[in-house]
N, C-alpha and C positions, 0 to 999 in steps of 0.2 A: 563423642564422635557419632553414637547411633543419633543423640540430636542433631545434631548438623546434619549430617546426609536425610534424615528425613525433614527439616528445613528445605534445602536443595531437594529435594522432590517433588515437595509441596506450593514453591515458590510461584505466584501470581506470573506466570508471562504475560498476560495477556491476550492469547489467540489458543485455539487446541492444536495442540500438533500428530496430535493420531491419523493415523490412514492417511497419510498425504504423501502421492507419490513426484519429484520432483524431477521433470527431465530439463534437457537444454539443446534444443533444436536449433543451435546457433546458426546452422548452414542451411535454415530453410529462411527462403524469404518471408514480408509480412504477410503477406497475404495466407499463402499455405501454413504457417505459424497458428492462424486463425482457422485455416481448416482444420488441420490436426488437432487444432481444443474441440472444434464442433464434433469431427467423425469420433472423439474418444468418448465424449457426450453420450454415444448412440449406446453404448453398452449399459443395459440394466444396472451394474454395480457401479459406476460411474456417477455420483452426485454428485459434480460441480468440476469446472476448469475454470482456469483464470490465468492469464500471461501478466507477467513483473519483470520490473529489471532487477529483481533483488529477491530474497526471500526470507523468512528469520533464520539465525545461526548458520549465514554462510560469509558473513562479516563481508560482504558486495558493496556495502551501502556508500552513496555517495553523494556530494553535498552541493546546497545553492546558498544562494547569499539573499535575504530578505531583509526589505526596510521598510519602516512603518512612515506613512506619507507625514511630512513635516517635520522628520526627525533623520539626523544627518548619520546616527550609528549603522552600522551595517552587520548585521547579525548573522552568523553559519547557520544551516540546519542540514538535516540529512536530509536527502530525498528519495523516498520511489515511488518510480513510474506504474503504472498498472491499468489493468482492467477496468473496468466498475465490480467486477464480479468475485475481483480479492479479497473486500472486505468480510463479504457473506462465507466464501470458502476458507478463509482461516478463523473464522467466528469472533471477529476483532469491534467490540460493542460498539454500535453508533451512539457518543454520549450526546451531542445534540445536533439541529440542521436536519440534513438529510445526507443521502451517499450519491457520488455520482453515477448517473446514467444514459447509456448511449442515445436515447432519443431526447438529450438536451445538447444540442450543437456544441453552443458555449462551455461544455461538460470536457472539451479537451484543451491541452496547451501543448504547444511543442517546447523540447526540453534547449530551445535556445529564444535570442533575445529578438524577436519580430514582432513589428505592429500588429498581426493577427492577432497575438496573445492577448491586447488589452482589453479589460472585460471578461474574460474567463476563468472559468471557477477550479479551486483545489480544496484540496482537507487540509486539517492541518489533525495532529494529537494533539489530547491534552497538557502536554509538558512545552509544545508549540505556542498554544492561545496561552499558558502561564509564561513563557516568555516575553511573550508582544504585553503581558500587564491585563488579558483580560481573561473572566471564565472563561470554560466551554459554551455556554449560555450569549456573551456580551458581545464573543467574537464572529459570531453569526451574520454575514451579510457587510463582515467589515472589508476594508480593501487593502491590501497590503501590494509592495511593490517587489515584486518574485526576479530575480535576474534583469532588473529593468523593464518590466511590464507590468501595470498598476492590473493583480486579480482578484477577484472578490470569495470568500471564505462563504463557502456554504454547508458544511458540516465537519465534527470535530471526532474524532474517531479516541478511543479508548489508546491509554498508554502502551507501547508493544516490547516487548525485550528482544530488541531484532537481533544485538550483539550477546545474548544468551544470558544465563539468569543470573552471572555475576557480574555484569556491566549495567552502570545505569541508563535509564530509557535518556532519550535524547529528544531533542525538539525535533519534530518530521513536518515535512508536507509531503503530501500527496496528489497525486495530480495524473491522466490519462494522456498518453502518447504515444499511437500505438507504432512510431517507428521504431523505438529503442524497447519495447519489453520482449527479452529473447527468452526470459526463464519461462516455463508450462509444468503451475499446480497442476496437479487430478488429486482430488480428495474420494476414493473409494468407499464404499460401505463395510468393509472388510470380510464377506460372506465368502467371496469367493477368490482369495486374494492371489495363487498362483493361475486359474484362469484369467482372471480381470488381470495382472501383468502380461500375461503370452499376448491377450487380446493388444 
């Protein structure tokens, strides 16, 4: 039994989960959703905000359907939406590519099936690009067809245990939209932890 439970404590997620405060400002629009990451920002103990539609271990997660151009399968993954700035604040490793970033246009998708969408870029994990048949490495720049809109894989993010450490990881993509991410990380430094909440 003392092996096992320190198994389970030790288990790889993936991401760190200390010091992460999670709210859900469901009833503010996007805009102020985006202020309130900036102004929580401003506090010294305050290293990093980031909006998601989902976050690990709250089992949110919810799926699209991708298929690889020339091939008639249609394959589930899970998807969340986010920031560019989720992967840095949950420390979720870039295994290859790059991450996305708000001063590349083409760096967002909306979470339905519009001609805008074609040509823009998502992540995927590693359990993702092993699904589609390629490394983290192969799938780099590859284009896959997301909801009906052919978009191009431009980095591959490390496995995450969204559904907690007894569920196995799942294939993700990833991808920025900033109408539907209502959940707001704050990752604190933990110095001053019942100040930085009143704040």
């Amino acid at each position: 039994v003392l092996r096992q439970i320190g198994f389970a404590r030790n288990v790889e997620l993936g991401f760190q989960p200390g010091n992460i405060v999670v709210l859900r400002p469901f009833e503010l629009a996007r805009d102020s959703r985006e202020s309130l990451a900036e102004a929580l920002r401003s506090n010294p103990h305050v290293l990093a905000t980031a909006l998601s539609s989902a976050v690990p271990f709250t089992g949110e997660n919810s799926l699209g359907v991708v298929q690889l151009p020339a091939h008639a399968e249609l394959l589930t993954v899970n998807k969340i939406i986010m920031s560019p700035e989720f992967p840095r604040l949950y420390n979720i490793p870039l295994i290859a590519g790059r991450l996305l970033s708000r001063s590349h246009g083409d760096d967002t998708l909306s979470d339905t099936t519009v001609p805008a969408n074609e040509g823009h870029n998502v992540l995927l994990n590693v359990a993702a690009a092993a699904r589609f048949g390629y490394t983290p490495q192969q799938v780099i720049g590859k284009t896959i067809v997301y909801n009906g809109n052919h978009v191009s894989v431009v980095g591959v993010l490390g496995n995450v245990k969204m559904d907690g450490a007894l569920e196995p990881v799942k294939p993700t993509v990833y991808f920025n939209d900033r109408n539907v991410t209502r959940t707001l990380s704050v990752r604190i430094d933990g110095q001053d932890i019942p100040g930085t909440l009143a704040f």
